[in-house]
N, CA, C and O of each residue as an XYZ file, in Angstrom:
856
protein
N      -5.218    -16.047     -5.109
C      -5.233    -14.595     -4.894
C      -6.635    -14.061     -5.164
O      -7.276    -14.391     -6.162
N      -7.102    -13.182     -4.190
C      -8.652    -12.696     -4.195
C      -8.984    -11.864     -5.427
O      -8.009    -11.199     -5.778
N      -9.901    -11.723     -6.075
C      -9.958    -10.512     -6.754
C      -9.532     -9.033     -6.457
O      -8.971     -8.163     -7.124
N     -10.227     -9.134     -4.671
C     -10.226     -7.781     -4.308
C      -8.707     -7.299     -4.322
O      -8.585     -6.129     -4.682
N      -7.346     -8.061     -3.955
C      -6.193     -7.697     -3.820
C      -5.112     -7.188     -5.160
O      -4.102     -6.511     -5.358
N      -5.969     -7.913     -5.776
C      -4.993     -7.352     -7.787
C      -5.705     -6.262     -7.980
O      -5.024     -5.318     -8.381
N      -7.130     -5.988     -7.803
C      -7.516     -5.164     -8.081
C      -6.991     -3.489     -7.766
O      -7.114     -2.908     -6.687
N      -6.207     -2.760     -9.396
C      -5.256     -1.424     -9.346
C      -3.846     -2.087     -9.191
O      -2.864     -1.505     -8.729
N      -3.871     -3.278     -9.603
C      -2.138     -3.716     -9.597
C      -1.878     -3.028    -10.915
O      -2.716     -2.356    -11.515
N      -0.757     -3.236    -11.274
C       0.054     -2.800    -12.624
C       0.172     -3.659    -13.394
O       0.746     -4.655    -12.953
N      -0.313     -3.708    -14.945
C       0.214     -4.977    -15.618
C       0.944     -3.936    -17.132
O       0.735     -2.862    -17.696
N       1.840     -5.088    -17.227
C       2.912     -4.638    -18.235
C       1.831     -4.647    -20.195
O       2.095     -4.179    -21.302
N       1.018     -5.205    -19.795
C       0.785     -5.541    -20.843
C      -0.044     -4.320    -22.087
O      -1.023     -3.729    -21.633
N       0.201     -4.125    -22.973
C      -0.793     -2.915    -23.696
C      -2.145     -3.285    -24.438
O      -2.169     -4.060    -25.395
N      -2.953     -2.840    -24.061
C      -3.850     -3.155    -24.749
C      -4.313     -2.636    -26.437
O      -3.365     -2.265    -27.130
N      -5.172     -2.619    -26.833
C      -5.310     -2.683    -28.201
C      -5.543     -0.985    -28.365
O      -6.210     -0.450    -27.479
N      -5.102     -0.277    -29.281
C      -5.186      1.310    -29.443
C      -6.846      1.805    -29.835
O      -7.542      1.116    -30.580
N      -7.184      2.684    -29.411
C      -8.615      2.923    -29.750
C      -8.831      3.171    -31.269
O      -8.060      3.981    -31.785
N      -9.674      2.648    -31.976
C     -10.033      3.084    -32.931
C      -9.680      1.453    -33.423
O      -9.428      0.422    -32.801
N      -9.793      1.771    -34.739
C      -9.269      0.372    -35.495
C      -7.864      0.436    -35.797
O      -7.401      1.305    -36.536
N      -7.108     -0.541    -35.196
C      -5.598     -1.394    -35.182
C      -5.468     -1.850    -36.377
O      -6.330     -2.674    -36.685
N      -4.550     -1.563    -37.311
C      -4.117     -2.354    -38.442
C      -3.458     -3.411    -38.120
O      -2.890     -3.326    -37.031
N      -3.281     -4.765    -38.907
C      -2.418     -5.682    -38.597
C      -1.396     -5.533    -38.477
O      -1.043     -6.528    -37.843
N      -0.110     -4.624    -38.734
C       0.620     -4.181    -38.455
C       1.141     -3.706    -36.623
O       2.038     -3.960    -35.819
N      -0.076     -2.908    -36.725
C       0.129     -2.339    -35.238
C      -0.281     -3.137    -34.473
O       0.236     -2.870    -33.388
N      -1.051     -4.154    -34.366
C      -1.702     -5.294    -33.532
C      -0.428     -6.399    -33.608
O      -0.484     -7.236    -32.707
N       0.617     -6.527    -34.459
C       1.371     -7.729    -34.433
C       2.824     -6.820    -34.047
O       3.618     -7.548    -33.450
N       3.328     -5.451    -34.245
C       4.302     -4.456    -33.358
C       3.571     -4.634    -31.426
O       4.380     -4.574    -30.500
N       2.393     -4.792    -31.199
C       1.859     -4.461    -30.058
C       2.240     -6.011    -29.325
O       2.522     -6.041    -28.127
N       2.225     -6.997    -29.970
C       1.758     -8.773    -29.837
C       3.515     -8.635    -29.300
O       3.780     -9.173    -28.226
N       4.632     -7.936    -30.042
C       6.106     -8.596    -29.863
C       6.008     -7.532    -28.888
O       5.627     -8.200    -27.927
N       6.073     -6.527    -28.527
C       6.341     -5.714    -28.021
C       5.530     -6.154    -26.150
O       6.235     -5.863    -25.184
N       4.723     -6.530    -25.996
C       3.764     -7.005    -25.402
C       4.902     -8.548    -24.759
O       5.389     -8.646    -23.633
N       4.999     -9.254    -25.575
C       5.465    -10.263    -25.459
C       7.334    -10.405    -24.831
O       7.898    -11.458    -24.536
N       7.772     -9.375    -24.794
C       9.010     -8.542    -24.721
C       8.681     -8.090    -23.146
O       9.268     -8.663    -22.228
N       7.756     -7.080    -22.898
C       7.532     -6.933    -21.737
C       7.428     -8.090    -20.801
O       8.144     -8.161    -19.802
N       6.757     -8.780    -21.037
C       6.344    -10.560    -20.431
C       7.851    -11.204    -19.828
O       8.163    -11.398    -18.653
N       8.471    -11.400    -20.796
C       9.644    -11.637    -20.887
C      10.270    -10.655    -19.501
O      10.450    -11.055    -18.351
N      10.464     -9.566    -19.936
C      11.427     -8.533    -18.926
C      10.886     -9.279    -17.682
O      11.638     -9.950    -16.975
N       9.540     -9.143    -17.427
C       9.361     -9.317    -16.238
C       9.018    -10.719    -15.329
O       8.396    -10.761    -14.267
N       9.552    -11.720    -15.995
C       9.508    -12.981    -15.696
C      11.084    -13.639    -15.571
O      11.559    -14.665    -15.085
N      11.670    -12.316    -16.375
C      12.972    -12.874    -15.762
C      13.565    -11.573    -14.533
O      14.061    -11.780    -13.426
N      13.397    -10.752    -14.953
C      14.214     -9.843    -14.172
C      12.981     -9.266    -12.875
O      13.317     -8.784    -11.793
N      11.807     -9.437    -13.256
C      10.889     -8.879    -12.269
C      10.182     -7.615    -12.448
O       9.407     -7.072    -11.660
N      10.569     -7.225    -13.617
C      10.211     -5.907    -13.735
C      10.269     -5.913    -15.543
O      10.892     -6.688    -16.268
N       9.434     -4.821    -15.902
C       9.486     -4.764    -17.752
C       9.962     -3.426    -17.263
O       9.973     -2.890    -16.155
N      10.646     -2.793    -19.384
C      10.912     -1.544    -19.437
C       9.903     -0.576    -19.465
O      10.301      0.587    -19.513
N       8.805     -0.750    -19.448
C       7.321     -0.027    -19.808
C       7.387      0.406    -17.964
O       6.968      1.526    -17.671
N       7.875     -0.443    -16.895
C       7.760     -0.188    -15.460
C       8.663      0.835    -15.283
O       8.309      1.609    -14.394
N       9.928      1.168    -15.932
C      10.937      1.791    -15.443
C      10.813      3.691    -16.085
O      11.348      4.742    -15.731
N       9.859      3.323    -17.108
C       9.722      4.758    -17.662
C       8.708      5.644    -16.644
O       8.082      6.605    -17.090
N       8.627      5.303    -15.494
C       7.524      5.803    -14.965
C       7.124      5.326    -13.417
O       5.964      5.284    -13.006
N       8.463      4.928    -12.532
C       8.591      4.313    -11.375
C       7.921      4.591    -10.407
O       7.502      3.711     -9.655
N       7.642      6.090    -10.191
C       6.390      6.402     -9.346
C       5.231      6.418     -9.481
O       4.476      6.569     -8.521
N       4.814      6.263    -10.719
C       3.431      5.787    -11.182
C       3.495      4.410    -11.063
O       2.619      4.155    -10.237
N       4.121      3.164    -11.469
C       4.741      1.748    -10.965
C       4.081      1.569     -9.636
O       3.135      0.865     -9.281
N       5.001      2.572     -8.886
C       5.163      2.128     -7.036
C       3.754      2.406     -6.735
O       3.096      1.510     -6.207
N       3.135      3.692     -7.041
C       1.434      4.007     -6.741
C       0.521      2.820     -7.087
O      -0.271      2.449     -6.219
N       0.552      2.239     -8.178
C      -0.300      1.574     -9.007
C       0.089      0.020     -8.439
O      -0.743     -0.830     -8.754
N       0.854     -0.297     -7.913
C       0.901     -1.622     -7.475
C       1.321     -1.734     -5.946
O       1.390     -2.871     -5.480
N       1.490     -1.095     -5.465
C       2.210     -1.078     -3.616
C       0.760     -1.233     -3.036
O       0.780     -2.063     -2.127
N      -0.644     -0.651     -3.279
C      -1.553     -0.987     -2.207
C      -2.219     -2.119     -2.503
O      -2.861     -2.736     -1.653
N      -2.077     -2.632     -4.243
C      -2.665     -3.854     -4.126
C      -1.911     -4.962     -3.041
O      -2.403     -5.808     -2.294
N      -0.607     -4.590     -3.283
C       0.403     -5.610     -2.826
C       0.526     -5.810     -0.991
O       0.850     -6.695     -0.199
N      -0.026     -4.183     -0.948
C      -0.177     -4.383      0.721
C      -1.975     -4.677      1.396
O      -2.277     -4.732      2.588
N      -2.988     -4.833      0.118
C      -3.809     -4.960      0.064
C      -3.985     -6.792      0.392
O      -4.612     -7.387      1.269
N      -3.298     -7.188     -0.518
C      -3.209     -8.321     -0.664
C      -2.441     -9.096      0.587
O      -2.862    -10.243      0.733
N      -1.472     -8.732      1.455
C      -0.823     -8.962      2.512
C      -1.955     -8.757      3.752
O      -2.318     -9.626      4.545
N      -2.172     -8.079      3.718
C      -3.838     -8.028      4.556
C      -4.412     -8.796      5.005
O      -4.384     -9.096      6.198
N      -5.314     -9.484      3.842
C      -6.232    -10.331      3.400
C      -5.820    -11.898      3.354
O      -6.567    -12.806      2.990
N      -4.399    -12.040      3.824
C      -3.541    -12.736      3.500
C      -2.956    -13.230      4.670
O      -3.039    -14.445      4.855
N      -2.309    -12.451      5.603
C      -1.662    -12.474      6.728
C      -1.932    -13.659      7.662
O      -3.014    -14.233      7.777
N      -0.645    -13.983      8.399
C      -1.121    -14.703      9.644
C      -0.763    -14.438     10.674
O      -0.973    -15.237     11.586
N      -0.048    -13.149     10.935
C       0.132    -12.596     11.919
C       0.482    -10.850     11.890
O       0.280     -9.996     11.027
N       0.963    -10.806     12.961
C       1.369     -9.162     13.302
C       2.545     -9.189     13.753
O       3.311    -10.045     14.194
N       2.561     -7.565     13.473
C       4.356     -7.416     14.190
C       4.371     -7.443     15.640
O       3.350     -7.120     16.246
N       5.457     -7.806     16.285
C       5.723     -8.021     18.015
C       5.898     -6.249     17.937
O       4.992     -5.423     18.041
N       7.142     -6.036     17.753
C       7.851     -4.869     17.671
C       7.873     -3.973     16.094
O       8.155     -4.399     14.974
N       7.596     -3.056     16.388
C       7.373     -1.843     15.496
C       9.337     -2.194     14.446
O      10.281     -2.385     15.211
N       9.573     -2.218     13.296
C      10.878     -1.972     12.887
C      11.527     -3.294     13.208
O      12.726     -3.268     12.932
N      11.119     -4.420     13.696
C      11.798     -5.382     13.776
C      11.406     -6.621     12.758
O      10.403     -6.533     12.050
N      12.167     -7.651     12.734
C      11.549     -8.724     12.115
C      10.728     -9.781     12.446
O      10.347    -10.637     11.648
N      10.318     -9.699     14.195
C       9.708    -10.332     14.971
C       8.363    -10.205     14.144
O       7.931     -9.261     13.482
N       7.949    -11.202     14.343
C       6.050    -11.735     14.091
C       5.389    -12.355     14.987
O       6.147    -13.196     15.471
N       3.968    -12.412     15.672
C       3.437    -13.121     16.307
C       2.442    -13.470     15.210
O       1.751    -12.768     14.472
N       2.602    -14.856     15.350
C       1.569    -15.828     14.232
C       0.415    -15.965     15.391
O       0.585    -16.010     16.609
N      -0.547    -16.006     14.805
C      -1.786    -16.104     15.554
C      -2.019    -17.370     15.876
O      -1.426    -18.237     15.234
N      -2.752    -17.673     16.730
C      -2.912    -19.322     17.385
C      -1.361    -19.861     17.782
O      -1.142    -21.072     17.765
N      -0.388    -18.987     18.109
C       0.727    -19.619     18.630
C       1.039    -19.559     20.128
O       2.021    -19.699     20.857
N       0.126    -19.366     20.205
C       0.289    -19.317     21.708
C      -0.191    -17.772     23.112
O      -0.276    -17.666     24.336
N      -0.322    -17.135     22.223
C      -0.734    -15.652     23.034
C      -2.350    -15.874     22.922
O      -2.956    -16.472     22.033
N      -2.907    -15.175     24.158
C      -4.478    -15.487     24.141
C      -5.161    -14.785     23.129
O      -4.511    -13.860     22.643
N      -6.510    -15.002     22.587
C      -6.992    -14.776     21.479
C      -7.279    -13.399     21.388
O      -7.243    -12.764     20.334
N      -7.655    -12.794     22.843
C      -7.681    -11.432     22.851
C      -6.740    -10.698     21.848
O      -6.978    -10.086     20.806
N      -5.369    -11.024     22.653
C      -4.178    -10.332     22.048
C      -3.911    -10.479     20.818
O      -3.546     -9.510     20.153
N      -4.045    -11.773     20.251
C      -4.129    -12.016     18.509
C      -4.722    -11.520     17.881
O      -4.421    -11.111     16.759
N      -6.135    -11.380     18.654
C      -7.345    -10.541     17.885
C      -7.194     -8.732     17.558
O      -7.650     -7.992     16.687
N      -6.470     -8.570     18.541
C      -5.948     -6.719     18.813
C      -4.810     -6.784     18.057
O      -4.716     -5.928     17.177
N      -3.786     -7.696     18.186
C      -2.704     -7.178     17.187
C      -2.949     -7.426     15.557
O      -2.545     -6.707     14.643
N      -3.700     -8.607     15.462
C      -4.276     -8.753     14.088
C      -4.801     -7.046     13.403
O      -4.405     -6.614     12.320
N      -5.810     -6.256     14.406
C      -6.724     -4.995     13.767
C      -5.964     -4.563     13.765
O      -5.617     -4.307     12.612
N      -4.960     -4.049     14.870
C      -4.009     -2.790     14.706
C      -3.412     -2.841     13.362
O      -3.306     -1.931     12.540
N      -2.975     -4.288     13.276
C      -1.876     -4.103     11.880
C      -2.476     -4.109     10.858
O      -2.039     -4.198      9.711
N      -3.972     -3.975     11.388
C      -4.995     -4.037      9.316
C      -5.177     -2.395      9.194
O      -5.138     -1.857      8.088
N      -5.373     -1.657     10.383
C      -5.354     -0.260     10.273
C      -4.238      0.283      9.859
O      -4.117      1.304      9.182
N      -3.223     -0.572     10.370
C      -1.821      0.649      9.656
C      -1.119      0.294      8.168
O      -0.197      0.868      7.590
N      -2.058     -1.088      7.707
C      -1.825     -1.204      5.949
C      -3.124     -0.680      5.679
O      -3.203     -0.103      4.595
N      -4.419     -0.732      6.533
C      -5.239      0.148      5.647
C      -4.757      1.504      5.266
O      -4.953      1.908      4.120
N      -3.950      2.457      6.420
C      -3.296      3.652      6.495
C      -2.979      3.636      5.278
O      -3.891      4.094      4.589
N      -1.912      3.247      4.578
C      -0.940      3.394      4.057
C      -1.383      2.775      2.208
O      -0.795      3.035      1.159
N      -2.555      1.961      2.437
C      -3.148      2.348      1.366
C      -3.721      2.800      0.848
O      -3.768      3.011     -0.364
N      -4.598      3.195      2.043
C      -5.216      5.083      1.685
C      -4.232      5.771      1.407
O      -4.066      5.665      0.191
N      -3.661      6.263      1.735
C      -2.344      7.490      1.268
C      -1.870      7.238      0.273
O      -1.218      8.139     -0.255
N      -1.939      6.368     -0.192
C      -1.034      5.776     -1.400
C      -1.094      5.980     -2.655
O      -0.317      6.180     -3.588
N      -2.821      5.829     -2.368
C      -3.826      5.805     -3.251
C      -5.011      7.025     -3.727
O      -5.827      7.117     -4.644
N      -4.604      7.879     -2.559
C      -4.338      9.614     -2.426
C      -3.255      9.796     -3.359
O      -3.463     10.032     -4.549
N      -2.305      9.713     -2.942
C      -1.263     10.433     -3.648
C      -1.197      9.998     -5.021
O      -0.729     10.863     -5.762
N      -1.533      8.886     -5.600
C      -2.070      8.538     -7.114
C      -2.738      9.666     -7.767
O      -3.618     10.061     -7.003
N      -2.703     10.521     -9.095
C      -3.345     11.171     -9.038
C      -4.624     10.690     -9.702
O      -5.619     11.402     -9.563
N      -4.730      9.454    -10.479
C      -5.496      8.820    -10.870
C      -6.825      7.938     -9.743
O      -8.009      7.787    -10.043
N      -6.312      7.595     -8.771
C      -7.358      7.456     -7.328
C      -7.722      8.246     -6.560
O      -8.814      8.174     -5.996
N      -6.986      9.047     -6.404
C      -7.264     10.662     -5.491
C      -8.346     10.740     -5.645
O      -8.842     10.609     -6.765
N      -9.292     11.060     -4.195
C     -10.323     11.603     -4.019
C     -10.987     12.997     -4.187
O     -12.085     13.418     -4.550
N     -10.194     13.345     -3.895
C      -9.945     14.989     -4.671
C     -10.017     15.350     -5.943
O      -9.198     15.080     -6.822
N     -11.216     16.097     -6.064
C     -10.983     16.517     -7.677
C     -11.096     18.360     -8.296
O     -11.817     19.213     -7.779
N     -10.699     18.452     -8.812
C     -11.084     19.603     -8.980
C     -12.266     19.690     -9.348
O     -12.942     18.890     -9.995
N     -12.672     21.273     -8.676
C     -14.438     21.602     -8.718
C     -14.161     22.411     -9.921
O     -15.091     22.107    -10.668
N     -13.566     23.095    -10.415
C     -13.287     24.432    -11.472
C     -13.192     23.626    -12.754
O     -13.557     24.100    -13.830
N     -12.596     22.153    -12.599
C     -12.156     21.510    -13.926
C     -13.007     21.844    -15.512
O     -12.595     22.373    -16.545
N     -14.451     21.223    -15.105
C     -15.455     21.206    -16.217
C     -15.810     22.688    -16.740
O     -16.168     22.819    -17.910
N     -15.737     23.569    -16.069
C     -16.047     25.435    -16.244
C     -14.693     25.622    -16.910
O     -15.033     26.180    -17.953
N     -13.550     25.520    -16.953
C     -11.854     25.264    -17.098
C     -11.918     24.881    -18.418
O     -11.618     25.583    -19.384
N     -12.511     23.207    -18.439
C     -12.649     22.953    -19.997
C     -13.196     23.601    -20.981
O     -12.642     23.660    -22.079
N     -14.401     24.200    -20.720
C     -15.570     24.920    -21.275
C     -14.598     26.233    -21.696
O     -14.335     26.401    -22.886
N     -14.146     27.027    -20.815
C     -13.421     28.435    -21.162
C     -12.681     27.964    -22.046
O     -12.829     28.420    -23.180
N     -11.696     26.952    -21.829
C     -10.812     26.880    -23.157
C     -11.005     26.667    -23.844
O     -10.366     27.074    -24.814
N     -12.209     25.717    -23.991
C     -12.421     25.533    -25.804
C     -12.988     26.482    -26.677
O     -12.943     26.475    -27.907
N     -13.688     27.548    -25.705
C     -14.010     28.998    -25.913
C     -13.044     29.574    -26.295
O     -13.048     29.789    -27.507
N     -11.890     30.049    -25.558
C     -10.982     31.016    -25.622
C     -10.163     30.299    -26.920
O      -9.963     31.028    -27.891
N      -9.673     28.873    -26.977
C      -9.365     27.962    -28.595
C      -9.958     28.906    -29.936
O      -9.445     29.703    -30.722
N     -11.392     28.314    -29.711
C     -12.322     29.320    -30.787
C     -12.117     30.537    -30.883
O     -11.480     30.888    -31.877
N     -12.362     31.116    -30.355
C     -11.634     32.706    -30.190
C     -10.417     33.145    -30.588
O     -10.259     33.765    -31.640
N      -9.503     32.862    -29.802
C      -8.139     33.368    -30.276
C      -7.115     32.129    -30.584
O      -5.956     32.239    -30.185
N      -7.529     30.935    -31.298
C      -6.560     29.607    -30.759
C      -5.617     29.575    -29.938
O      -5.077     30.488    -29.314
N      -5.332     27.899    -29.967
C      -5.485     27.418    -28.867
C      -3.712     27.918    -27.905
O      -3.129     27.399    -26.953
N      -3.403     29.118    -28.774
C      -2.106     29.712    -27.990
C      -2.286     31.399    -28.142
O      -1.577     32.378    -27.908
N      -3.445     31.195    -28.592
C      -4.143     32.819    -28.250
C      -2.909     33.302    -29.601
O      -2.246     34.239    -29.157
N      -2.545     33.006    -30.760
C      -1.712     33.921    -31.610
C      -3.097     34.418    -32.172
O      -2.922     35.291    -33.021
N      -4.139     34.183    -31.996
C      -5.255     35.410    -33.205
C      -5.329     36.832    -31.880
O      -6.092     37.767    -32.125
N      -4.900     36.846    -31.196
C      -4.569     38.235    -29.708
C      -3.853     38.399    -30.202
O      -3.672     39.501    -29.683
N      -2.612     38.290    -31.298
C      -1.497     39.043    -31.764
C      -2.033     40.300    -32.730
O      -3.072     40.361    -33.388
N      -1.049     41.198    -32.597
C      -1.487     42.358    -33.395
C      -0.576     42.375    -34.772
O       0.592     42.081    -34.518
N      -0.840     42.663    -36.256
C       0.493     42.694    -37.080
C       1.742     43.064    -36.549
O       2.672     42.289    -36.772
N       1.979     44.147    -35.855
C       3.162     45.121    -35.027
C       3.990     43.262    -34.418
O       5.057     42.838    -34.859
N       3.086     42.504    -33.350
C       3.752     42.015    -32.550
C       4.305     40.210    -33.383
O       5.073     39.296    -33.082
N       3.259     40.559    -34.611
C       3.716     39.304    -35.466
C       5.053     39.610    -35.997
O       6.090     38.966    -35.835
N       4.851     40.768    -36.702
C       6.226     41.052    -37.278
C       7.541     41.305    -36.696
O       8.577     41.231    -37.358
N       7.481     41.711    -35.010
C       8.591     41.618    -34.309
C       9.162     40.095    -34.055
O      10.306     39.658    -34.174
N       7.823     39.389    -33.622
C       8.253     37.917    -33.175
C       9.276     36.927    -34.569
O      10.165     36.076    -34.548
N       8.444     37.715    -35.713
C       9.404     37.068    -36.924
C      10.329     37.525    -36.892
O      11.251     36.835    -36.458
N      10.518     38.423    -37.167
C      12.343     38.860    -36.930
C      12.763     38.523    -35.837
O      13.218     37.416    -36.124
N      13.013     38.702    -34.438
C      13.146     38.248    -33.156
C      13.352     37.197    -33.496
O      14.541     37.209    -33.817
N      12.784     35.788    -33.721
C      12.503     34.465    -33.704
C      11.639     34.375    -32.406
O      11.840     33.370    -31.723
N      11.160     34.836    -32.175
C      10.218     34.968    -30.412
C       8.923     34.326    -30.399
O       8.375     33.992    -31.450
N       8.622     34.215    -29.737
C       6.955     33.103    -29.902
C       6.078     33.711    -28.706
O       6.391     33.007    -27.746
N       5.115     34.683    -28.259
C       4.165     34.935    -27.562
C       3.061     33.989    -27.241
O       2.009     34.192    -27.849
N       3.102     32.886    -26.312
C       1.946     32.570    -25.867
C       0.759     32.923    -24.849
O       0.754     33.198    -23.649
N       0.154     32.850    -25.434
C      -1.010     33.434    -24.906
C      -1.796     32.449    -23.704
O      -1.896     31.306    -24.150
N      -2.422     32.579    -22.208
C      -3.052     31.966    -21.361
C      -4.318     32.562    -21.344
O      -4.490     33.676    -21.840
N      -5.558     31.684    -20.621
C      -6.702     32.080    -20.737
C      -6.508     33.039    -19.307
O      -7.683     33.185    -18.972
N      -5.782     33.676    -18.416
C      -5.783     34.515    -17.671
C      -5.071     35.966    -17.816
O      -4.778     36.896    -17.064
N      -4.926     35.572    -19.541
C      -4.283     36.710    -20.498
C      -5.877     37.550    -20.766
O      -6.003     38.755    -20.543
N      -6.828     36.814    -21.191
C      -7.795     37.564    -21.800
C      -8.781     37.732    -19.471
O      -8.869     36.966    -18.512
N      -9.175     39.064    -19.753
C     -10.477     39.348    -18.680
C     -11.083     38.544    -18.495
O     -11.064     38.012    -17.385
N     -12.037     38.015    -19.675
C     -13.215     37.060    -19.468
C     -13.120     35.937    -18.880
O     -13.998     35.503    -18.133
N     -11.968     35.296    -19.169
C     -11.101     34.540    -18.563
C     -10.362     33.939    -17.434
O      -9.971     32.851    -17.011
N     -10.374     35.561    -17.081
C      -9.155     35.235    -15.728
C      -9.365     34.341    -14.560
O      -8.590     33.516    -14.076
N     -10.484     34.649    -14.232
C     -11.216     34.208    -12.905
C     -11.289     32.828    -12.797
O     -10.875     32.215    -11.813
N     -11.847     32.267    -13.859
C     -12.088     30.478    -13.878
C     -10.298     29.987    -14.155
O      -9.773     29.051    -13.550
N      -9.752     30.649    -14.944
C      -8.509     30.289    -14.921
C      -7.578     29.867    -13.738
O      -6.912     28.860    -13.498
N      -7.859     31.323    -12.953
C      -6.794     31.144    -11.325
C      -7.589     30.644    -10.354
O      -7.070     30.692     -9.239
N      -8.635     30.199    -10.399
C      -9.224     29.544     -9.534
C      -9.065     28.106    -10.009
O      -9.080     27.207     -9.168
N      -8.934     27.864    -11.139
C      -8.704     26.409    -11.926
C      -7.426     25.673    -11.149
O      -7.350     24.537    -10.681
N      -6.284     26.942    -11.199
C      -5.225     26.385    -11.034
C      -4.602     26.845     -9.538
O      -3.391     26.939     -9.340
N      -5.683     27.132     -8.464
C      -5.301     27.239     -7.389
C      -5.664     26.334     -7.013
O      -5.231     25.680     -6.065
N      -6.581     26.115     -7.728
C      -7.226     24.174     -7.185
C      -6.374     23.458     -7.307
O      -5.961     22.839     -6.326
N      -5.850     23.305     -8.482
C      -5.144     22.127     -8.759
C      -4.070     21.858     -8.319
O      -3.491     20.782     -8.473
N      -3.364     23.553     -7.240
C      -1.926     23.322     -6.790
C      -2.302     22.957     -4.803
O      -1.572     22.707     -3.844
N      -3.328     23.064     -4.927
C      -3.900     22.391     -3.500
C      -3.868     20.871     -3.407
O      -3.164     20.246     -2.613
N      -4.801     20.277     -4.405
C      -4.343     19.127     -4.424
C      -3.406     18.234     -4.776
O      -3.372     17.035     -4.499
N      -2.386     19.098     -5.616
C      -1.321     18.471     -6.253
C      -0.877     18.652     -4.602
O      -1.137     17.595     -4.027
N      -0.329     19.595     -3.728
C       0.210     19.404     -2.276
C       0.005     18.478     -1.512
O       0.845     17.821     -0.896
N      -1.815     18.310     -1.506
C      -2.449     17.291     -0.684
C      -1.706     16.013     -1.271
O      -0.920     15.459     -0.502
N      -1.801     15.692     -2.040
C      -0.919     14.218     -3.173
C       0.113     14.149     -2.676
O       0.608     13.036     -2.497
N       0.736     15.231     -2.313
C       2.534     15.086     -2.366
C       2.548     14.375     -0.335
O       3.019     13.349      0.154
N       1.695     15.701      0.351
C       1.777     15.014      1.767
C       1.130     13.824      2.010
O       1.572     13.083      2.888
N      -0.066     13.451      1.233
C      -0.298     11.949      1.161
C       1.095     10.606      1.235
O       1.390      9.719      2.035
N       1.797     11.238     -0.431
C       2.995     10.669     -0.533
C       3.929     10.415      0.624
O       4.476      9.357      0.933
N       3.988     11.402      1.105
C       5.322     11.907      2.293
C       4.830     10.938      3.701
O       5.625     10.363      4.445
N       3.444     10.928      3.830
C       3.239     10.501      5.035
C       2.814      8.801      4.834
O       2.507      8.082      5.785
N       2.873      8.295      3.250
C       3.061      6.750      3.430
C       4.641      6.461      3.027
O       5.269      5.518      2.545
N       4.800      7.189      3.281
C       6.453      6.631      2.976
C       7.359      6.502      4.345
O       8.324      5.799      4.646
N       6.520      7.612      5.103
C       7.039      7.487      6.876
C       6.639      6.455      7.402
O       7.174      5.958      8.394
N       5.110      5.738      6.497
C       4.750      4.574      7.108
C       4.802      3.304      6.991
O       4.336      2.278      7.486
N       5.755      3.793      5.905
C       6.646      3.025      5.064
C       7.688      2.514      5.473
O       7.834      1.295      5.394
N       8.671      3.337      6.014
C       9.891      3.683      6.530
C       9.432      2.276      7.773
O       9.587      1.055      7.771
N       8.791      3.326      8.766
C       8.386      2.582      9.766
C       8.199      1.334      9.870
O       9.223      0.855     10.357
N       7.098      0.191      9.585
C       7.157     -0.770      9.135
C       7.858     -1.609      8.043
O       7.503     -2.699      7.596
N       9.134     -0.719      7.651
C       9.534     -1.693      6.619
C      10.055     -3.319      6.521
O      10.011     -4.039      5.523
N      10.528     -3.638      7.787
C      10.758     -4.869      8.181
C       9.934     -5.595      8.744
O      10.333     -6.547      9.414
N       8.337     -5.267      8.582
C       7.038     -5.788      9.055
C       6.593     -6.542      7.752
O       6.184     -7.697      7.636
N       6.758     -5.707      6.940
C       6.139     -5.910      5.154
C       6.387     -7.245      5.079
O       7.262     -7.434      4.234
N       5.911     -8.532      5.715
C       6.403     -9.963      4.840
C       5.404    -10.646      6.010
O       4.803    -10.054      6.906
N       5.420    -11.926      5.743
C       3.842    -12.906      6.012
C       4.851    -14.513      6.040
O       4.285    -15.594      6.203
């Protein structure tokens, strides 16, 4: 297996916690670690995969169709069928050679999208993010980090009796507002873009699903 094809697969395994690991937590991490191994050597899958299946499917489907690629010895005859033409079997090289690209473009497709809709590969980033961070750790300092120093005595003493809790947003204070809703108009653009990424490898998904094998 190439480098290039594992490369963004999923592995079950945890690595060591930042900072310094006591022996304790390094030998909880070793069984726990070793447990996962297990899950997934017998059943195919660990429990660390199941807490989080669409992050799973993102994080390992384009290596896996990455790797089928790079891999392949033929193409599909028919779109949705189980037919294959193996290359050098007999169709002229032209045609091997054309159905070979077509079918590297429509797993390249689909691992672009895939890998879009990841929000961790997404090409897309927010432009507002770093100005976003900056305000809040401002507006933190200022009024912490749920804006209760913006409370007035009047609205402390209702919320205590009440049992009520006022949180405060950085598009609560003026100074604020602007980097705020622009922060998060960004972020609901690309969270969309992610989702139709999603939507449109899963049609291409759909589509080829009885192609997916070598």
């Amino acid at each position: 297996m190439s480098r290039t094809s594992i490369i963004g697969g999923s592995c079950c395994v945890d690595g060591p916690d930042k900072g310094r690991e006591t022996i304790k937590r390094k030998f909880r991490r070793w069984k726990r670690n070793a447990r996962y191994i297990y899950q997934r050597a017998r059943y195919g899958f660990c429990e660390s995969d199941v807490w989080s299946i669409d992050a799973w499917f993102l994080k390992i489907m384009p290596a896996m169709l990455q790797y089928l690629k790079e891999t392949t010895d033929g193409y599909p005859s028919v779109p949705g069928e189980l037919s294959h033409a193996l290359v050098g079997s007999g169709a002229p090289k032209d045609v091997d050679d054309a159905g070979m690209k077509a079918w590297a473009e429509v797993l390249d497709e689909m691992i672009f999208l895939l890998k879009e809709a990841n929000e961790e590969t997404c090409s897309r980033a927010n432009p507002y993010e770093e100005s976003w961070e900056e305000a809040y750790k401002d507006f933190s300092a200022k009024y912490g980090e749920l804006g209760e120093k913006l409370k007035t005595e009047e609205q402390k003493e209702k919320e205590e009796k009440e049992g009520l809790h006022t949180l405060y947003m950085l598009r609560d204070v003026p100074e604020y507002k602007e980097i705020d809703e622009l922060y998060y108009k960004e972020s609901k653009a690309i969270e969309e873009y992610r989702n139709d990424c999603k939507d449109k490898a899963l049609e291409l998904f759909s589509k080829w699903f009885w192609n997916l094998w070598d």
